[in-house]
N, CA, C and O atoms as CSV, one atom per row, in Angstrom:
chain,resi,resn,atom,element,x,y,z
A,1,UNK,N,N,-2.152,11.407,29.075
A,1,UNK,CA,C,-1.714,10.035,29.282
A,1,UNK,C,C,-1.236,9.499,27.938
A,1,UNK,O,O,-1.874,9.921,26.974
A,2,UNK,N,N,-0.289,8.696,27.696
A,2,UNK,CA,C,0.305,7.930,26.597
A,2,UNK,C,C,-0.695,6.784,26.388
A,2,UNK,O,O,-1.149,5.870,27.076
A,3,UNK,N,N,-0.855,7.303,24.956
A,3,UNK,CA,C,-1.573,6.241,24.188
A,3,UNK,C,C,-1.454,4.448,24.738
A,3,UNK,O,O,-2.400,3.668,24.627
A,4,UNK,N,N,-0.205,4.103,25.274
A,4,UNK,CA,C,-0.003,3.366,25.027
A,4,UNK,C,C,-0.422,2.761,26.858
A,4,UNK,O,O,-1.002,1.750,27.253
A,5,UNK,N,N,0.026,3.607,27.389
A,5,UNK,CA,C,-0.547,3.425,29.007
A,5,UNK,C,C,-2.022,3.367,28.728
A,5,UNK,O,O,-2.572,2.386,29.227
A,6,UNK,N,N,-2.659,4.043,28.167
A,6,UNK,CA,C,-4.767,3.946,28.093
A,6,UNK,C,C,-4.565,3.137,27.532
A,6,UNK,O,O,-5.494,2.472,27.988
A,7,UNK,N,N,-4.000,2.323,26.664
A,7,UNK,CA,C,-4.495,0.966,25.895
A,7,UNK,C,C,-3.739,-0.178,27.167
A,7,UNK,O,O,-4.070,-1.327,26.875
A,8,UNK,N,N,-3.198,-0.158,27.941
A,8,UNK,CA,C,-2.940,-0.958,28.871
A,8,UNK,C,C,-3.852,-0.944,30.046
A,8,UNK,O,O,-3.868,-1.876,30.850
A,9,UNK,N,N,-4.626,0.126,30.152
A,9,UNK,CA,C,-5.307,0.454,31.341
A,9,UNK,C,C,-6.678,-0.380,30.720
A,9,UNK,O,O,-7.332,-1.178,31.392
A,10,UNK,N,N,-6.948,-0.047,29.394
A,10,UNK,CA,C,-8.364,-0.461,28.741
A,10,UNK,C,C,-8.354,-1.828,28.953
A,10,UNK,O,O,-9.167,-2.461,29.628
A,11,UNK,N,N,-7.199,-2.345,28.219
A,11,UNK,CA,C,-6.911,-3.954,28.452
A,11,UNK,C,C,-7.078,-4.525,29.590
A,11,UNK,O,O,-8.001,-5.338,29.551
A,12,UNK,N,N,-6.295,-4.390,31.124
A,12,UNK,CA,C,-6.780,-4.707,32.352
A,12,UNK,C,C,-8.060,-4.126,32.547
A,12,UNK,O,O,-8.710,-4.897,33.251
A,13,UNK,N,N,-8.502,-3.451,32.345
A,13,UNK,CA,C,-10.334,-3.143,32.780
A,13,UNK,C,C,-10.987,-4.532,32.133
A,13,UNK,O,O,-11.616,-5.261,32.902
A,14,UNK,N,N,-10.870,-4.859,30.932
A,14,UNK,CA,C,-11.715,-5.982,30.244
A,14,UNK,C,C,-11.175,-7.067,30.845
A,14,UNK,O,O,-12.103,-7.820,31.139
A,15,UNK,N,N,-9.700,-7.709,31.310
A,15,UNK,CA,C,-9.614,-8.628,32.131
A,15,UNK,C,C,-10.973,-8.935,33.207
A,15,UNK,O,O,-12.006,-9.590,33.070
A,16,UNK,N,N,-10.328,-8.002,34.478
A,16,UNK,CA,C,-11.395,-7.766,35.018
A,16,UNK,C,C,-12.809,-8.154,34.984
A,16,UNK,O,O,-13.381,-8.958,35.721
A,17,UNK,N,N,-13.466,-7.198,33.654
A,17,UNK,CA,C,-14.728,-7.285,33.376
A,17,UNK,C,C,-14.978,-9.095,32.884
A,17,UNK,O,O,-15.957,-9.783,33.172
A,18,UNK,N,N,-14.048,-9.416,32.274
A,18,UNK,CA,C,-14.307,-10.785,31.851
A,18,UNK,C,C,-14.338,-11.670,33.148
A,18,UNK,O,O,-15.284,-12.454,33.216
A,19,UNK,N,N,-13.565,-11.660,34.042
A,19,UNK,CA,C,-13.546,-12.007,35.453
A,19,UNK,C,C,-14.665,-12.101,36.246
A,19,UNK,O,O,-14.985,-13.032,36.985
A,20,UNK,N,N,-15.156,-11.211,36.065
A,20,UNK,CA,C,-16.668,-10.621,36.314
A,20,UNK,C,C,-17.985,-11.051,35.980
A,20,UNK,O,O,-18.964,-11.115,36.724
A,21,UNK,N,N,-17.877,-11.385,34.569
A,21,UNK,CA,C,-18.587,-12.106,33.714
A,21,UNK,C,C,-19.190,-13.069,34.367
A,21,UNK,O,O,-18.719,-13.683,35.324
A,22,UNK,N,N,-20.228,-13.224,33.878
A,22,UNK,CA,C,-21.606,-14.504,33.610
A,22,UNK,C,C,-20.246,-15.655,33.146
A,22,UNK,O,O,-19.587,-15.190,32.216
A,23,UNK,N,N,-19.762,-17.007,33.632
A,23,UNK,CA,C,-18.896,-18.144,33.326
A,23,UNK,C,C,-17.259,-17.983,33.441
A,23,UNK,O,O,-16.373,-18.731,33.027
A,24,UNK,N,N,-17.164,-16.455,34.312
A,24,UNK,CA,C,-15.793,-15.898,34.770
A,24,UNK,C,C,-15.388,-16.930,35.699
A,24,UNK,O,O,-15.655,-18.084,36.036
A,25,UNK,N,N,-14.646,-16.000,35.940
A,25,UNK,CA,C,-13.922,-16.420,37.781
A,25,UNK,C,C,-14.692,-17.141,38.585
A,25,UNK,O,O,-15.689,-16.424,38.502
A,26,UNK,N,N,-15.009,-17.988,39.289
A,26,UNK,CA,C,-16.075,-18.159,40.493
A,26,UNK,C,C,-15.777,-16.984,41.358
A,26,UNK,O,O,-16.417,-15.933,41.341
A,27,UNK,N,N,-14.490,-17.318,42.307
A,27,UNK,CA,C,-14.047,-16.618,42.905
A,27,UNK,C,C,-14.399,-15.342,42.874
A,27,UNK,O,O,-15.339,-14.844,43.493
A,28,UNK,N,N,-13.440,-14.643,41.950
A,28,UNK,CA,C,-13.866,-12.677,41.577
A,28,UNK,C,C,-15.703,-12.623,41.546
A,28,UNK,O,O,-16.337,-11.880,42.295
A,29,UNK,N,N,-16.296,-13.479,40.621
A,29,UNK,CA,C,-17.833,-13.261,40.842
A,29,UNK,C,C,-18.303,-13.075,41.945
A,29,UNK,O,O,-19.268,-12.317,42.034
A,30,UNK,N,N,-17.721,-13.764,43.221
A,30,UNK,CA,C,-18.341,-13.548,44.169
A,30,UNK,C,C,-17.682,-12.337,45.490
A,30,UNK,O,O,-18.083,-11.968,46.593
A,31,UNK,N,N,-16.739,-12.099,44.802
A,31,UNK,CA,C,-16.262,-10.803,45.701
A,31,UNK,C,C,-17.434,-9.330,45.615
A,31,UNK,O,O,-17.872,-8.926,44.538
A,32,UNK,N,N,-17.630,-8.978,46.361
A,32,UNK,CA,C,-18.069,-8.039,46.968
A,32,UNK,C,C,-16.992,-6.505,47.806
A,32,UNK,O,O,-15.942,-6.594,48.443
A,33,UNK,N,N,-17.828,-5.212,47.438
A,33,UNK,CA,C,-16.738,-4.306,48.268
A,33,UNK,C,C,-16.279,-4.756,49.646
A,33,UNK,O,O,-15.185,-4.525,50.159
A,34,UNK,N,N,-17.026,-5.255,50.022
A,34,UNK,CA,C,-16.880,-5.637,51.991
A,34,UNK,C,C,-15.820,-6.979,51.593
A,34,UNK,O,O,-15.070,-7.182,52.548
A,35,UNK,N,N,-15.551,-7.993,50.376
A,35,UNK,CA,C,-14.762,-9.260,50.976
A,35,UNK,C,C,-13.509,-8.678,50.559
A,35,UNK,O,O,-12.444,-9.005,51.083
A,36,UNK,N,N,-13.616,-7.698,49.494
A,36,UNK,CA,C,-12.169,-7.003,48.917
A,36,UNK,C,C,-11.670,-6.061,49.752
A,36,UNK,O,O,-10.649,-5.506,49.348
A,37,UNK,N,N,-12.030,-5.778,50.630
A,37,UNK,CA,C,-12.055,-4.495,51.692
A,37,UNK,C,C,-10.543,-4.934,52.271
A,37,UNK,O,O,-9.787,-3.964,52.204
A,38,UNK,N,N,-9.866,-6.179,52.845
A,38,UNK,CA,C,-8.690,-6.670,53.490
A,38,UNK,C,C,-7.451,-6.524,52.203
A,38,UNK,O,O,-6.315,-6.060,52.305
A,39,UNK,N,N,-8.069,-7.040,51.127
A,39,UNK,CA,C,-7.211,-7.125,49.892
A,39,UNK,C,C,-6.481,-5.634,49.668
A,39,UNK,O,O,-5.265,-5.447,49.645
A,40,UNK,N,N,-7.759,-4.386,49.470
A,40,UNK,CA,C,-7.579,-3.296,49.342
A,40,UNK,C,C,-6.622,-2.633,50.365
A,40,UNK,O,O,-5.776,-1.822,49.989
A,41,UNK,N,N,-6.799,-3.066,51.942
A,41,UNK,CA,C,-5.966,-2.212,52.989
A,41,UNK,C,C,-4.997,-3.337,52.643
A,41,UNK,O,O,-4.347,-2.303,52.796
A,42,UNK,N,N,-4.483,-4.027,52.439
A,42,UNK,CA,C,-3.108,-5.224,52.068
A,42,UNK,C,C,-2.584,-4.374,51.114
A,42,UNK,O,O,-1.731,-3.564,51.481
A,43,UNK,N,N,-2.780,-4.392,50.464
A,43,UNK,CA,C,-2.132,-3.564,48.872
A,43,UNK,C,C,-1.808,-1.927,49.144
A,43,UNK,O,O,-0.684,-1.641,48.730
A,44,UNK,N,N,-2.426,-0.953,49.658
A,44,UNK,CA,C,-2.498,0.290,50.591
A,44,UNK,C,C,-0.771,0.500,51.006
A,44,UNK,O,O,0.186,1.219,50.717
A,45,UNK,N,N,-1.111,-0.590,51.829
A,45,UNK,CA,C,-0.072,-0.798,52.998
A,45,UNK,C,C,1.391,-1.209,52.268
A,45,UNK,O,O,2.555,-0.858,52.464
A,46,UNK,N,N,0.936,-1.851,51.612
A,46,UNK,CA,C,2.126,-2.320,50.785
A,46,UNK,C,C,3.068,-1.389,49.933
A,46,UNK,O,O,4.292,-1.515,49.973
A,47,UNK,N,N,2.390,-0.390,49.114
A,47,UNK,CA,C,2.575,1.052,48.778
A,47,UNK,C,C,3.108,1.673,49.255
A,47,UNK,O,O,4.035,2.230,48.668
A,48,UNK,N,N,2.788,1.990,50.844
A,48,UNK,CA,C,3.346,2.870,51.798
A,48,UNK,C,C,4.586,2.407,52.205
A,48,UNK,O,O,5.531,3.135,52.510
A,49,UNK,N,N,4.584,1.081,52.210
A,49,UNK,CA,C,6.040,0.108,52.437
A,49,UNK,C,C,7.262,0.788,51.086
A,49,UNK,O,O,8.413,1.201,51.226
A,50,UNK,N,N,6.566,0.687,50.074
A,50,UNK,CA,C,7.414,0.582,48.827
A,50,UNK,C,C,8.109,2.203,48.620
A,50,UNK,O,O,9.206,2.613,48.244
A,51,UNK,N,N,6.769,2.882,49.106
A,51,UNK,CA,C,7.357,4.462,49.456
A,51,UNK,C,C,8.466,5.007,50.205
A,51,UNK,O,O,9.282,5.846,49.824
A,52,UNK,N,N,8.361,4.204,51.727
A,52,UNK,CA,C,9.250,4.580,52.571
A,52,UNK,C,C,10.709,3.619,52.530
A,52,UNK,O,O,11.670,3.897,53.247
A,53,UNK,N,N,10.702,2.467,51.584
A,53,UNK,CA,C,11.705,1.662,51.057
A,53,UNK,C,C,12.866,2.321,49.717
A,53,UNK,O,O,13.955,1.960,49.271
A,54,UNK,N,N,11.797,3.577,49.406
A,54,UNK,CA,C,12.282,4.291,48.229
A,54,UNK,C,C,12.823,3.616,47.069
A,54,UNK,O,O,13.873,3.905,46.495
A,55,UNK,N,N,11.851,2.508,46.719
A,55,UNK,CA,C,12.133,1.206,45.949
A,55,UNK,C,C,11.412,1.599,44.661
A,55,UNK,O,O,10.187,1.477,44.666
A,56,UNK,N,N,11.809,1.902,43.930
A,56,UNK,CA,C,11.082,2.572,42.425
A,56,UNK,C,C,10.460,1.072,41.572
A,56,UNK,O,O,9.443,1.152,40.884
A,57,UNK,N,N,10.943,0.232,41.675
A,57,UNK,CA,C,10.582,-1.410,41.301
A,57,UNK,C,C,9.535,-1.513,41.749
A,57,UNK,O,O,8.469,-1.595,41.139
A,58,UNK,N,N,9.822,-1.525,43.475
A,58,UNK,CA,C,8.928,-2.558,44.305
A,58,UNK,C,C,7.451,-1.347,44.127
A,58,UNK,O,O,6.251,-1.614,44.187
A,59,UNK,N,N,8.117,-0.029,43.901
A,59,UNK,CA,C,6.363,0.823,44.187
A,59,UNK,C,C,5.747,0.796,42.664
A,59,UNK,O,O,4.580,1.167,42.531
A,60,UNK,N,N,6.322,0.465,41.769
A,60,UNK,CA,C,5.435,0.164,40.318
A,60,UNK,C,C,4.461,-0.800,40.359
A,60,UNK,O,O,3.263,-0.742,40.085
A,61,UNK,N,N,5.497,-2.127,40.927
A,61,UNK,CA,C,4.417,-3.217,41.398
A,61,UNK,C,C,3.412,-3.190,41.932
A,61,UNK,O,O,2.429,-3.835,41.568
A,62,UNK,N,N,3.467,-2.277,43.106
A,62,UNK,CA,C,2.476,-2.502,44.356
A,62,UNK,C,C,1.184,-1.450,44.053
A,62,UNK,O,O,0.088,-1.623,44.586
A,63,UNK,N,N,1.422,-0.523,43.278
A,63,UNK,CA,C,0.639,0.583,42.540
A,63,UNK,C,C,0.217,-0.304,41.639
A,63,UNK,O,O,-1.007,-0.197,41.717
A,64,UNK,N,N,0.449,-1.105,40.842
A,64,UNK,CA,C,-0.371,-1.932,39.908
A,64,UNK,C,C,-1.134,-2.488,40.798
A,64,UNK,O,O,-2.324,-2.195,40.686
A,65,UNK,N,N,-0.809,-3.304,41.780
A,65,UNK,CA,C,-2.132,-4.332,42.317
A,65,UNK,C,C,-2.694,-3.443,43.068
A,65,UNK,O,O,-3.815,-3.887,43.316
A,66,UNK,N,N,-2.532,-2.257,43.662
A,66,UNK,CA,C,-3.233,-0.819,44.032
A,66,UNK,C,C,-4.458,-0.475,42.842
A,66,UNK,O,O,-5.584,-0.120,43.192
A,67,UNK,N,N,-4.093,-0.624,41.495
A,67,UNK,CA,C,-4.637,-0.310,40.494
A,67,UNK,C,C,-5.583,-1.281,40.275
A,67,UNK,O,O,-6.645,-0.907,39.777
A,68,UNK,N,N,-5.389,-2.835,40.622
A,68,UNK,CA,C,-6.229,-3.787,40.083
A,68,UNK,C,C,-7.725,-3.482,40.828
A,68,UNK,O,O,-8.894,-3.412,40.449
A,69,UNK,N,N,-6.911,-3.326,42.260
A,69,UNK,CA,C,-8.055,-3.245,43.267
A,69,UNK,C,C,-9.302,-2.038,43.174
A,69,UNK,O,O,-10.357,-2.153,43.798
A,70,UNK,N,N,-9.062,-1.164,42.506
A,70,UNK,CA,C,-9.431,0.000,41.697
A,70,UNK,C,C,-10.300,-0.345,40.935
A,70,UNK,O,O,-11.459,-0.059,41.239
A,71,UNK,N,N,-9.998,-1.166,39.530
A,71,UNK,CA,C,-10.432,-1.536,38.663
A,71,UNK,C,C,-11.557,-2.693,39.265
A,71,UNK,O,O,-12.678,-2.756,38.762
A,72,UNK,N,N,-11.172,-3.543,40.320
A,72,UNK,CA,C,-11.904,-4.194,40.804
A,72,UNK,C,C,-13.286,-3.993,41.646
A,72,UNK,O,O,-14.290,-4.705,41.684
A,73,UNK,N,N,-12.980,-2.768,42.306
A,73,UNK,CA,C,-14.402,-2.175,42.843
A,73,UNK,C,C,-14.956,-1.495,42.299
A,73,UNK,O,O,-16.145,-1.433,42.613
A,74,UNK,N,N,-14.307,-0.269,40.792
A,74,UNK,CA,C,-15.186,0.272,39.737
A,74,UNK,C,C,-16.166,-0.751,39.166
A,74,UNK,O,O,-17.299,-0.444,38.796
A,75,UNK,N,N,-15.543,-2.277,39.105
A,75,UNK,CA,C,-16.449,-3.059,38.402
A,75,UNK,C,C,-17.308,-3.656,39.240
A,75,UNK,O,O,-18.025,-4.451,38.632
A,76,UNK,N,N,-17.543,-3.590,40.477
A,76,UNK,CA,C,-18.342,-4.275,41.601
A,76,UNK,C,C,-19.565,-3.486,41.403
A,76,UNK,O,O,-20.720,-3.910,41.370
A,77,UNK,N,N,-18.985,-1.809,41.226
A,77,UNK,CA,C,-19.916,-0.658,41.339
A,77,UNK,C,C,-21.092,-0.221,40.289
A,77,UNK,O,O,-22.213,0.246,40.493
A,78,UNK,N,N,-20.210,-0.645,38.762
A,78,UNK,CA,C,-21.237,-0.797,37.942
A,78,UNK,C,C,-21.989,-2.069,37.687
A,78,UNK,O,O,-22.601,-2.251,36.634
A,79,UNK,N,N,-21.949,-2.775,38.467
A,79,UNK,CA,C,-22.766,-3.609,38.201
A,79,UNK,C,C,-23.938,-3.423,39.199
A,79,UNK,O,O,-24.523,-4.500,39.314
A,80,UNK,N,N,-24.498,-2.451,39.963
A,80,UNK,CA,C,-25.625,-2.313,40.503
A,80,UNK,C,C,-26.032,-0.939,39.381
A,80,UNK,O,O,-25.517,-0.124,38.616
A,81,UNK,N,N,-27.258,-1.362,39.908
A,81,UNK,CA,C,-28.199,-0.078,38.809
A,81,UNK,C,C,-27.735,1.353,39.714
A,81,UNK,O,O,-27.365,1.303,40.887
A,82,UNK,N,N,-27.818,2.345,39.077
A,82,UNK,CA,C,-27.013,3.513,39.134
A,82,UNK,C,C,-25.704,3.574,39.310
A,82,UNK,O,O,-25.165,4.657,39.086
A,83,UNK,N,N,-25.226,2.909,39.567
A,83,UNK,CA,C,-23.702,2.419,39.913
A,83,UNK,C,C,-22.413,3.404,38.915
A,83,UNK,O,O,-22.713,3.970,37.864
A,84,UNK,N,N,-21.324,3.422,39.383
A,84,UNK,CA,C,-20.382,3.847,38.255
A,84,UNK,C,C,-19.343,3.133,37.393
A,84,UNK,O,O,-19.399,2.017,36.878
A,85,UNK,N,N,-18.816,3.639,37.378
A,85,UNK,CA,C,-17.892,2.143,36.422
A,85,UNK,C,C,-16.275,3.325,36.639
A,85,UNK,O,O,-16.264,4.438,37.164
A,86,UNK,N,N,-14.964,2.483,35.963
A,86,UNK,CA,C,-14.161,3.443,35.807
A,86,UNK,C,C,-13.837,4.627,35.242
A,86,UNK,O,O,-12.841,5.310,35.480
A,87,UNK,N,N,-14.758,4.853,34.449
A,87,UNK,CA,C,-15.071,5.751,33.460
A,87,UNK,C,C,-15.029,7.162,34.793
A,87,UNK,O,O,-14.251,8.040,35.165
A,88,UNK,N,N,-15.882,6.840,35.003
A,88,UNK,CA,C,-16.418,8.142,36.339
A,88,UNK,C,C,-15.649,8.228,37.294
A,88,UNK,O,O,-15.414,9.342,37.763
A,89,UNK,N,N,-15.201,7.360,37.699
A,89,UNK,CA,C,-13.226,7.160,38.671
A,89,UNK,C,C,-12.223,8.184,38.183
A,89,UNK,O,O,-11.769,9.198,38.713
A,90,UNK,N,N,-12.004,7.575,36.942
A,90,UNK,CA,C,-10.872,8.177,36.062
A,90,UNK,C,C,-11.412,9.870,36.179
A,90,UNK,O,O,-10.783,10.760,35.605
């Protein structure tokens, strides 16, 4: 991977994690795998759209918020005890 893609990937993980945070987001604090579960098949779907559109734009986009949602349940996950984080994803 390019240096420069892992320092973009690192950067959105700490978004996230700050999101997450003790005085974050309300919102994101209170998401759970089960309320992100619609978000996740929304974004999925959207992908598959961008695939069969053969839209090289529209599927960068939709693979990013594919990616957030990623980043978003790695961080749901480490936050229970034994849990994983992206680290163990990746």
């Amino acid at each position: 991977m390019r240096e420069e893609a892992a320092e973009s990937l690192r950067r959105l993980n700490e978004v996230v994690e700050r999101l997450r945070a003790p005085g974050g987001c309300p919102w994101d604090r209170a998401q759970t795998h089960r309320s992100l579960r619609p978000y996740l098949l929304e974004e999925t779907y959207e992908v598959l759209e961008a695939i069969d559109l053969d839209g090289s734009e529209t599927l960068r986009e939709e693979l990013g918020d594919l990616l957030l949602q990623v980043l978003m349940h790695s961080a749901i996950a480490a936050e229970r005890d034994g849990g994983f984080d992206i680290g163990d994803v990746a």
